[in-house]
N, C-alpha and C positions, 0 to 999 in steps of 0.2 A: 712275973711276966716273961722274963730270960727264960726260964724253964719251959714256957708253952712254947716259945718260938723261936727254939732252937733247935737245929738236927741232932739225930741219934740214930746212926744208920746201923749200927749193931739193933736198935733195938727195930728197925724197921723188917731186918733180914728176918729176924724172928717172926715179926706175926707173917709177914708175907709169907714167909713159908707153913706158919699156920695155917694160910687161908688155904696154900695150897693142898696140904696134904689134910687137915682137918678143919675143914671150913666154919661147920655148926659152932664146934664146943671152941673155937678161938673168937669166934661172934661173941660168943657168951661171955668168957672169960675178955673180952675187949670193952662189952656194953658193962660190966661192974664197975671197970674204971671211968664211969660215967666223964669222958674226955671232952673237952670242948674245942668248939670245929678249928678253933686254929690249930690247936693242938695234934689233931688228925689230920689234918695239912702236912704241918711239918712230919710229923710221923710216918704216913701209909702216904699220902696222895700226893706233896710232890716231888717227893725220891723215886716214886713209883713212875709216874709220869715223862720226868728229867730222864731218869735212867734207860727205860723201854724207847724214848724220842731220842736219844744218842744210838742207842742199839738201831734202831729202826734206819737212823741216818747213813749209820757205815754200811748198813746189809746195800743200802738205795745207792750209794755211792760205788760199791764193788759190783751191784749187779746191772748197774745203770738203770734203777724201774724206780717209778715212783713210789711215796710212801706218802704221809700225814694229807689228808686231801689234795693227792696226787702231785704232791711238790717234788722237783728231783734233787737231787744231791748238789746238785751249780746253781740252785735258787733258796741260800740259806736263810734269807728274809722269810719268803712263805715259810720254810719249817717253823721261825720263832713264830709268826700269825698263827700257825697251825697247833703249834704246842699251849701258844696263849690262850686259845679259845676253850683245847684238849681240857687246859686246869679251868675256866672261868664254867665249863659248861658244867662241869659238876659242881660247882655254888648252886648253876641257875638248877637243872634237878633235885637237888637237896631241895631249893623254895619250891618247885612245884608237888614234890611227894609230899612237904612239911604242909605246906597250903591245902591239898585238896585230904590229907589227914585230917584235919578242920573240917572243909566241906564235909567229909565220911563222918562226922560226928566224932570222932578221934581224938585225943591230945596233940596239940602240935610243941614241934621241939625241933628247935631245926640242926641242934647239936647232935643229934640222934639221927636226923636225915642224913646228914651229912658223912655220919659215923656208916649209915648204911650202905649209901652207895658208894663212898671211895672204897669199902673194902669189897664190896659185893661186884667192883669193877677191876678189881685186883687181874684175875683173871684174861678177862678182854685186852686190859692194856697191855699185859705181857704178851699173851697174842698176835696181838696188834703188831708186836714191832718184828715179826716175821714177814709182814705181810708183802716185803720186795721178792721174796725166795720165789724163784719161778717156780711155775706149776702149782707147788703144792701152800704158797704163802699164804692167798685168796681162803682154804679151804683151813688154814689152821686159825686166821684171823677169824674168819666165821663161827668157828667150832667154839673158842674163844666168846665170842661177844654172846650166842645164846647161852654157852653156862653159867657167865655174867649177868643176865638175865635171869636165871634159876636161882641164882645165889642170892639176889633181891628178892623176889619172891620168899626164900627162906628166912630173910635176914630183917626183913619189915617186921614180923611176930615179936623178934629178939630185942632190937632197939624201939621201935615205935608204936601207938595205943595205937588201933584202928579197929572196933568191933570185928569179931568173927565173920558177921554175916553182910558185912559190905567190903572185907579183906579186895575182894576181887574186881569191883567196882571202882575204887582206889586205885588198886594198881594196874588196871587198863585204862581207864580216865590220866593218870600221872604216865603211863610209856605216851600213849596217845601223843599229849601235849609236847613233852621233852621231845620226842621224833619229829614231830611240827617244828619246830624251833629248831633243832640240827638242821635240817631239808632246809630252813630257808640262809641259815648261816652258810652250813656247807654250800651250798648252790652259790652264795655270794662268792664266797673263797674261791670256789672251783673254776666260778665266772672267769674271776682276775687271772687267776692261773692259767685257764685254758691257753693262751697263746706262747704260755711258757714252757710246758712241757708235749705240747700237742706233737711234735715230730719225736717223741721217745717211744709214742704208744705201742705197746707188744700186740699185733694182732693176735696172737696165741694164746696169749691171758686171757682175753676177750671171747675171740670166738669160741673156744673151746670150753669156757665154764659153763657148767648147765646150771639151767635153773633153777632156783632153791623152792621149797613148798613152804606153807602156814605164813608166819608173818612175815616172813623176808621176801618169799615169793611175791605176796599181793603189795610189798614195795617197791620189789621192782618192777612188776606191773605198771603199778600206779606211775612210778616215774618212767616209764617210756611210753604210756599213753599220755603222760602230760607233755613230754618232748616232740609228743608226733602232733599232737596240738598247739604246743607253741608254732609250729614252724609251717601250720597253715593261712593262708591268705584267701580276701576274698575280693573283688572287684564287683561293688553291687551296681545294679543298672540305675542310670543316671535319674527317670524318673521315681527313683523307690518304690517301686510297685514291684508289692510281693507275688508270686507266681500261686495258684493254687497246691501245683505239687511241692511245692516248698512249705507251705500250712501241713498240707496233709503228715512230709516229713517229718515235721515239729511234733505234730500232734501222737506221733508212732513215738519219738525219740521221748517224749512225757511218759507215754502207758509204759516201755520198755523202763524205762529209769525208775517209777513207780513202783514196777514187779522189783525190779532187783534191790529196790530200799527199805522194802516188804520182805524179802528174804532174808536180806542179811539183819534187817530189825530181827526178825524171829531166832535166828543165830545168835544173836545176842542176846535174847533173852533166855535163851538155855543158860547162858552162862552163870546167871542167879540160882540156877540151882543147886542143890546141897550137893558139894565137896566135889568141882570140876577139876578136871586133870591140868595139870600146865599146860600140855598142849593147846586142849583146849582155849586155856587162855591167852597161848600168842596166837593161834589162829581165831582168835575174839578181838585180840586188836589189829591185825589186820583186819579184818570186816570192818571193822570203826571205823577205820580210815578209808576204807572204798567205801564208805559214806558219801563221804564229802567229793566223791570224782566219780560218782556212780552218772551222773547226766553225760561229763565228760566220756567217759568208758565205751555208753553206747554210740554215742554219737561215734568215735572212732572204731570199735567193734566192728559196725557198718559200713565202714567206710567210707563215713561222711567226713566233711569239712565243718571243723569247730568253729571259724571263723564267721561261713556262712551261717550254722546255726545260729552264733549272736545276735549275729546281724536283724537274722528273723525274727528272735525273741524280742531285739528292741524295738523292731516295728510295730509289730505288735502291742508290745505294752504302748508304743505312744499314740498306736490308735487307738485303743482301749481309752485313755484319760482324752484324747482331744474328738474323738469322734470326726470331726468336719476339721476345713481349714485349708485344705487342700485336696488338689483329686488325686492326689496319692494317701492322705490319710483315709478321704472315704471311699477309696479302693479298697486299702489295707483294712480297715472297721467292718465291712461288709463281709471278707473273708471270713474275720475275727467270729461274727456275730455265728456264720455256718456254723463254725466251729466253737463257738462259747462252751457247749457245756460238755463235750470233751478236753478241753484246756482247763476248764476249770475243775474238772473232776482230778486229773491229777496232778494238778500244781503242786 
């Protein structure tokens, strides 16, 4: 037991530099030693970790810019949250690849997940801890976390069973889920932090980063159509009666959200076919995930208020179940009725 859970930082430098310069054939030569996950702990993921969150701290400290979800250098509590979550969230990944390797018909092994992604993150994390250097930190962290990306893709075949012909299914279903789970953790952390680093912000880093394309693009998308909708309000009129042009908007905002879950469904079904490129596949999981914010999207596209949409849709449905009751339900129910079999065509 000494043996698995102890360090060996000679032996770490070695694969890590394996990974870097020959990633495949060090996969290979690491999945023989069929290791078990503590053991790759101690080994690759958390000297790798530790070490890049020290590196990451001093660059945040000399150049006064944030680092680990945006913690600064005079707020060393968030760094430990930040580094805590950094090691916990590669457990919870390892369970979701080991898990839906199962779903996919697959063997599941979660010593093998595990073996996956802390080396196939190798990359990213070193990356990562650039990521204070003005200008050009953003853009080396980035480069970083999609070759991280490429390196799982490779490294699933090596360590873990998953049929050929659902490889791809798998591993957009498992980024899917794990990026769901960051967004809601990171956005917590980011929460508490905000008021601790909010007078450091470099307008320069900001303004001037362009937008990224495929998966990272339609995340950042996604999260500044969610930010421009959290921060909408609505003030409904005191009798609840719904307006006709407020139905008819709803009724637009349904066929619109309809097309676009029609289209990106059909983008994802190309991706079943035989032998899609990577690319492909992070631009497949982005569209996954403009799934789930496609109602949201247009509704702000438009330049509506998300607030008031709800607003509408709950009328709605609660005059749908109550019909009568009041004469603002069977105000709202008689709109409804005009309009029933466009709302319900594409619910």
């Amino acid at each position: 037991m000494s043996d698995q859970s102890s360090l060996d930082l000679d032996a770490t430098r070695r694969w890590v530099a394996g990974i870097v310069t020959d990633p495949e054939a060090t996969a290979r030569e690491y999945q023989q030693g069929q290791r078990p996950w503590l053991r790759t702990l101690m080994l690759i993921t958390l000297p790798v970790y530790v070490g890049a969150a020290l590196v990451g701290f001093v660059l945040s400290w000399l150049f006064n810019r944030p680092f680990m979800f945006g913690a600064m250098a005079g707020a060393p509590f968030w760094f430990l949250v930040s580094l805590v979550w950094s090691l916990a969230y590669v457990f919870v990944v390892a369970f979701i690849f080991d898990f839906f390797a199962g779903v996919f018909k697959g063997a599941r092994n979660y010593d093998a997940a595990f073996a996956t992604l802390s080396l196939a993150m190798v990359p990213a994390v070193l990356g990562g801890m650039f990521s204070p250097l003005p200008w050009i930190g953003w853009l080396i962290g980035l480069a970083a976390s999609i070759y991280g990306l490429v390196l799982a893709w490779r490294f699933i075949p090596v360590f873990m069973t998953v049929p050929e012909d659902r490889r791809v299914g798998h591993f957009v279903v498992s980024l899917i889920v794990a990026f769901l789970v960051n967004m809601v953790v990171a956005g917590i952390i980011g929460f508490a932090l905000a008021p601790s680093f909010s007078d450091f912000a470099d307008p320069a880093a900001t303004s001037t980063t362009p937008a990224t394309g495929g998966m990272f693009g339609d995340l950042e998308r996604q999260a500044n159509v969610a930010e421009e909708a959290a921060r909408d309000t609505y003030d409904p009129p005191g009798n609840g009666r719904l307006s006709e042009a407020q139905v008819t908007g709803y009724v637009r905002t349904l066929k619109r959200t309809a097309e676009l879950r029609e289209r990106l469904g059909k983008q994802l079904e190309n991706l079943e076919q035989e032998g899609p490129s990577l690319g492909d596949i992070f631009s497949g999981v982005g569209d996954a995930m403009r799934l789930g914010t496609a109602e949201m999207e247009v509704v702000k596209t438009a330049g509506g208020n998300w607030a008031e949409h709800q607003w509408v849709k709950n009328q709605l449905e609660v005059a749908r179940i109550q019909q009568d009751g009041s004469p603002a339900i069977e105000h709202n129910y008689a709109l409804f009725l005009e309009y029933r079999d466009e709302i319900e065509q594409y619910e």
